[in-house]
N, C-alpha and C positions, 0 to 999 in steps of 0.2 A: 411345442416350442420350435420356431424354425430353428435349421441348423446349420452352423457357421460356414463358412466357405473355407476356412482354416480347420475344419472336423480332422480333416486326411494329413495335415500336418500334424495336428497333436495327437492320432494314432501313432505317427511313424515316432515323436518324442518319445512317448510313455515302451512303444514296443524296444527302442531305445536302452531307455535307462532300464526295463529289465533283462534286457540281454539277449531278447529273443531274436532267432534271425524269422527275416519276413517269409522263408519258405513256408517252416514251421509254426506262424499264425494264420499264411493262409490254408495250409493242412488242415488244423485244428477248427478253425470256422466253414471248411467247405467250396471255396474260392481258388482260384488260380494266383499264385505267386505274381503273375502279370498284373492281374486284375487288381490283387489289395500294393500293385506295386503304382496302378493308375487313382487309387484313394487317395493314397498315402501324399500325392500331390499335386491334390485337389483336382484332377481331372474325371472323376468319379465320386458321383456321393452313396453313400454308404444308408440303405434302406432300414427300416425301422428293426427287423428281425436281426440283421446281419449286423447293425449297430449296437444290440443286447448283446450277442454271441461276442464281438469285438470285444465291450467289454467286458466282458466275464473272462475273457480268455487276458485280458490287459490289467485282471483285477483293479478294476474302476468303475465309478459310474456315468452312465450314460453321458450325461447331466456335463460332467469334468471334458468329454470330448467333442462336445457340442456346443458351449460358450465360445467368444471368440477371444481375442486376445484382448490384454488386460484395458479397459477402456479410455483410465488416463493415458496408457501409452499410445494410442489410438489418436486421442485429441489432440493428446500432445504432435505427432506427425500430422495431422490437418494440421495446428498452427502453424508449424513449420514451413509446411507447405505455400501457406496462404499469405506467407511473409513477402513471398517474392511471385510473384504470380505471374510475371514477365519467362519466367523460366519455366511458362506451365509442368508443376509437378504431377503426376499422375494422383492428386487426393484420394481420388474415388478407389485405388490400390493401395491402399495405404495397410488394410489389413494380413492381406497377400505380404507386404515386404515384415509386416510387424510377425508372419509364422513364419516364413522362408529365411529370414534374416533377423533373430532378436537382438541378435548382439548389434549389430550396424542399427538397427531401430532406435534401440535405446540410446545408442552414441547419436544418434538425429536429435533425440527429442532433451538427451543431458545437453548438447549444444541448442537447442533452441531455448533452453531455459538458462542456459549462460548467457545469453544475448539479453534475453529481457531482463534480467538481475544487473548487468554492465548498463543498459540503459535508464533502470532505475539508479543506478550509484552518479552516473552520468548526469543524471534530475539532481539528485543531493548534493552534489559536490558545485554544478553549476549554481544552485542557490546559497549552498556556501560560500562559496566565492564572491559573492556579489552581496552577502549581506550580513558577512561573518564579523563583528565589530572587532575580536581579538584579533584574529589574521588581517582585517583594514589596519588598525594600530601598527599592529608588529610590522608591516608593508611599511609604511608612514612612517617609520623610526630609519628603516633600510634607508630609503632611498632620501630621506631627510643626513644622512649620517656620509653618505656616496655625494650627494649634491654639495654640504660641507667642504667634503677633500678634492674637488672636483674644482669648486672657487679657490681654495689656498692652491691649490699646485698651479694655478692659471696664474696666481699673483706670483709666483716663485720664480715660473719661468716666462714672463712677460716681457724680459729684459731691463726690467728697472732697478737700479743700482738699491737696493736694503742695504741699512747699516746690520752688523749681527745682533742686535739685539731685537730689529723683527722679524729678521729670518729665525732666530731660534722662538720667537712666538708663535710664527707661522707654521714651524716645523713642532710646536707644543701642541698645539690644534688639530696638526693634523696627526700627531698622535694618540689624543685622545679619542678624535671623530673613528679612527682606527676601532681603539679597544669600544668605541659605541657601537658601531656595526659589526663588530665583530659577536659582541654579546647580543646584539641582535636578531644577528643570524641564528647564533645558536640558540637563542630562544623562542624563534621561529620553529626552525627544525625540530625542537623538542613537542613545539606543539602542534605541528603537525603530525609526529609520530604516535602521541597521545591519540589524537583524534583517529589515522588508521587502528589503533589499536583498542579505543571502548567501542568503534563500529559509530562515528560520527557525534562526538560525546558533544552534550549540552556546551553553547555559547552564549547564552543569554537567561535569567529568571526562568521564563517561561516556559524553556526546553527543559531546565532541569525538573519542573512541576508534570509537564508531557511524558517526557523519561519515566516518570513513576507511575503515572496512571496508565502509560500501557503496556509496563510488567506486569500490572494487576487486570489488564484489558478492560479500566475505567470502570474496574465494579470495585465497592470498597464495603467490603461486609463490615467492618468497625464499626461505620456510621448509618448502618440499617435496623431497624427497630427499636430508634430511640425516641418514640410518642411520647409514651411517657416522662422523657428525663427534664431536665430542668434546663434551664439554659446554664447555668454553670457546669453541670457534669456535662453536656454537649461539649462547650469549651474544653474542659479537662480532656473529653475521647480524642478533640481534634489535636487538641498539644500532644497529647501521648505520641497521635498516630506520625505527626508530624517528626519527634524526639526520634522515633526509629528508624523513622525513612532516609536511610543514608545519600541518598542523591540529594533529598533538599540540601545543600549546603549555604548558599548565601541568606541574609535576609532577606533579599526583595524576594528571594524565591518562597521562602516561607509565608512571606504575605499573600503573596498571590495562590499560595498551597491554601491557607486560611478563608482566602476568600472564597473558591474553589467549594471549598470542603464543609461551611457554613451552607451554601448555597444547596449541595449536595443533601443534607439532612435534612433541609425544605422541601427537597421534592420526593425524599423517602419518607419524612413524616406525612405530608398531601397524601402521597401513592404508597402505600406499604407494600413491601416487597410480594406476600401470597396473593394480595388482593391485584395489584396491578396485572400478576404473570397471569392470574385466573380470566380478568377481565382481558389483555391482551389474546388469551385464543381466543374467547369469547366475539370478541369485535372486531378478529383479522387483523390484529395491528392497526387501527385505524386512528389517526389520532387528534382525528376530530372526536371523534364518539366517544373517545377515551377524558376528551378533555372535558365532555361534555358530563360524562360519567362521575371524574372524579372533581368536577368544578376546577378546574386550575388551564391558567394559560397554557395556549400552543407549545411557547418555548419550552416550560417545563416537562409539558409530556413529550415532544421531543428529545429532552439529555435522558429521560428516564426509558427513553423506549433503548436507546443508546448506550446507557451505561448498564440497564436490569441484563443479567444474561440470557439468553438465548435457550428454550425447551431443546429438546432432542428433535422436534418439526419445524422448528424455527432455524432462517437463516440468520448470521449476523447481520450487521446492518453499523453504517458509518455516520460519523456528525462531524458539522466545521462551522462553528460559528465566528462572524468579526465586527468590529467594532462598526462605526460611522464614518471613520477613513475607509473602510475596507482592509483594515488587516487581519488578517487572522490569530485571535485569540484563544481559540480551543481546539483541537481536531483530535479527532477519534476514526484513523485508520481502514478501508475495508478494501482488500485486494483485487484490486482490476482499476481501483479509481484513485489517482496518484493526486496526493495532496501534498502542496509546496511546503518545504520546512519552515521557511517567511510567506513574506506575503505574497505580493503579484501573481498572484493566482486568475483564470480567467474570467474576464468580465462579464459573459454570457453564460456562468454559472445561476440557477435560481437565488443562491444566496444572495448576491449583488442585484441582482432585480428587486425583489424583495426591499432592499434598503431606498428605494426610491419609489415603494407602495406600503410602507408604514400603517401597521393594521389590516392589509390586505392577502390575505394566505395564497401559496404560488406552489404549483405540483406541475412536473414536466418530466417527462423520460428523453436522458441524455444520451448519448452516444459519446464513448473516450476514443480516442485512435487507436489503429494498434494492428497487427495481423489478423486480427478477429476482434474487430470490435464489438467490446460490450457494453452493453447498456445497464441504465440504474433508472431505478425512480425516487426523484427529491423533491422532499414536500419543506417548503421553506419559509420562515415568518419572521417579520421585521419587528419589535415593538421598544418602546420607551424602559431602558434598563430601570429606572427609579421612577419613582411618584415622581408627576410631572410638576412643574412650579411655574410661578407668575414671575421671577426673576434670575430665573436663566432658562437659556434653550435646552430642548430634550437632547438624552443620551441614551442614542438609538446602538440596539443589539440585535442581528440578524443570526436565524439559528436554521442551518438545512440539516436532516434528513437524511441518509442516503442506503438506497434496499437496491439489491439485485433487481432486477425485472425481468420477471419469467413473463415472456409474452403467452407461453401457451395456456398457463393457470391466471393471466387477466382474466378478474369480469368484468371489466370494462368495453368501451369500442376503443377501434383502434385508436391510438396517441399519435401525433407528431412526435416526430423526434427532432431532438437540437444539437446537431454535432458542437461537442464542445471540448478541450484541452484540459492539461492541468495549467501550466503556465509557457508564455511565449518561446525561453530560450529552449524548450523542445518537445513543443507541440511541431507537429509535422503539416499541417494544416496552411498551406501556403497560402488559399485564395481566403484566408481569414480577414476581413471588416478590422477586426480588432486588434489586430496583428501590433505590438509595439518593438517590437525588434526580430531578429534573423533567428531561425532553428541551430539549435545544433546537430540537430538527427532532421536527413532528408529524408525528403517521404518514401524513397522505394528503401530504408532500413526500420521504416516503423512498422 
């Protein structure tokens, strides 16, 4: 096993915490107080024999003083690093400061993960604001209620002689426009305080149906291994499951939970849960062969590769399907690849390709922005949500895919890569083709 360049820092820790002084460890192993005082950091490495003797005299094993420091922490300082690269950091010492300095490390690398957390809330809050219906309303009531009192007080003092009887109309008006935006505000501010407080709580059906399926991380054991049932006790599992699930509250959210949830026990009864995870190691994930396997369209074995959970060898893996407008109607989450709470999400995603080759299957490794961008690979398919008919046009549903890409375990050859965003207000991507408005986040904070 080579051996860390931080070996003579975590001697000097462990010699440390038990109290030993370094005269008396290097007495005990044979060495000069000087010499384990040049270990101790890292200006000497410490040979096979005299590393046994160390630790035995450190009660430890070898193993404990020869690892380097902890590797997320590690990573974590490259990204940090590799944020601002104009300030070239020293990356390649990254270890050195992670044994010399833990405490300042870990303050690096908690601050560099406050920044990516503030620019994801940054992504949320901007799609918020731009497509939040309740906060457009509650907006729309303010400044409807201000524009109001804004006209009487213009008539008030305009210098035109009112009898009292429409100055006290006018000043009726403008009393009530009062108590309107008055109650407006405060019903603003309540809901705004609600929302910091569930952590961006549902504004529309569909959120509230997303909210539950990714407490559950889109697996729903309920509605697995119902082959056999009939379609009334199907019905019955889904009403149950629905009755408990305290987020559905509205109707329309229930419908959409129903349809959802119908859909779901189609592609569990097609794929049964032992038999898919069997065949999924079986054929790598692959969901051509899978589909070809279990006879069932792409789309399908896509939400089922998606929602089945994950072996103990298996990475997760993310889904976002949308309509034939391009909005997005499903998504299923996967850390590194930030998907729009609405819609306008980016146009050079595979999913939006895909909807303009209907029937034609599309696989690409993306690149997201970022201090260290990562890459995915998404395999993406368009097809006709219903049997198609002689008296109306199709109703086209596009379903991606989305898997980390370890480039080093491809068997493929090499891929292009497609630099691609989550959505415009902050993607940092200036020279973007597709660009439809300004970032919020410039590129030397991405």
């Amino acid at each position: 096993m080579p051996q860390s360049r931080l070996t003579g820092s975590r001697i000097r820790e462990r010699r440390l915490f038990l109290g030993q002084k370094q005269s008396a460890l290097a007495k005990a192993v044979g060495i000069s107080a000087a010499y384990l005082n040049l270990i101790e950091h890292n200006r000497r490495r410490a040979g096979g024999e005299l590393l046994q003797d160390l630790a035995r005299e450190l009660k430890t094993e070898p193993r404990s003083l020869i690892e380097g420091a902890e590797v997320a922490l590690l990573g974590a300082l490259r990204e940090a690093g590799q944020r601002m690269p104009d300030l070239s950091p020293e990356t390649h010492r990254s270890e050195d400061l992670a044994g010399r300095f833990p405490g300042w490390s870990a303050l690096i690398a908690a601050q560099h993960q406050r920044i990516q957390d503030l620019e994801q809330l940054v992504d949320a809050l901007s799609d918020r604001l731009t497509h939040d219906p309740e906060l457009a309303a509650s907006l729309h009531e303010v400044i409807s209620a201000v524009t109001a009192i804004r006209s009487t007080v213009s008539i008030l003092t305009g210098g035109a002689d009112l009898d009292t009887e429409w100055q006290q109309r006018f000043l009726g008006n403008m009393r009530d426009e009062g108590r309107r935006l008055s109650s407006a505000a405060q019903g603003l501010v309540e809901y705004l305080d609600a929302g910091a407080d569930q952590d961006m709580a549902p504004v529309v059906p569909g959120e509230e149906l997303a909210a539950f399926l990714d407490r559950r991380d889109h697996h729903i054991s309920e509605l697995e291994g119902l082959g056999a049932a009939t379609p009334h006790d199907i019905n019955a599992k889904i009403e149950a499951l629905i009755a408990k699930a305290g987020r559905l509250a509205t109707a329309a959210a229930k419908d959409f939970a129903r349809h959802h949830f119908q859909r779901y026990v189609e592609d569990a009864v097609a794929m049964p849960l032992p038999a898919f995870q069997a065949a999924r190691a079986e054929l790598a994930g692959d969901p051509s062969r899978l589909a070809d396997r279990f006879r069932q369209p792409l789309p399908s074995v896509l939400r089922r590769l998606a929602f089945v959970p994950a072996q103990a060898d298996e990475q997760p893996v993310g889904l976002v399907s949308c309509d034939g407008s391009g909005t997005i109607i499903l998504r299923k989450a996967l850390p590194g690849f930030a998907l729009p709470r609405f819609g306008a999400a980016c146009p050079f995603w595979p999913l939006y390709q895909a909807l303009s080759r209907p029937g034609h299957p599309l696989r690409a490794v993306v690149e997201m922005p970022g201090p260290t961008s990562r890459r995915f690979l998404c395999q993406a398919v368009c097809l006709p949500r219903e049997a198609l008919r002689f008296d109306q046009p199709p109703v086209f549903e596009a379903v991606m895919l989305i898997e980390p890409y370890d480039e080093a375990a491809a068997n493929s050859a090499e891929r292009p890569v497609l630099p691609v965003g989550s959505s415009c207000r902050v993607c940092p991507r200036a020279d973007c083709a597709a660009r439809r408005e300004a970032s919020l986040l410039s590129a030397d904070t991405a």
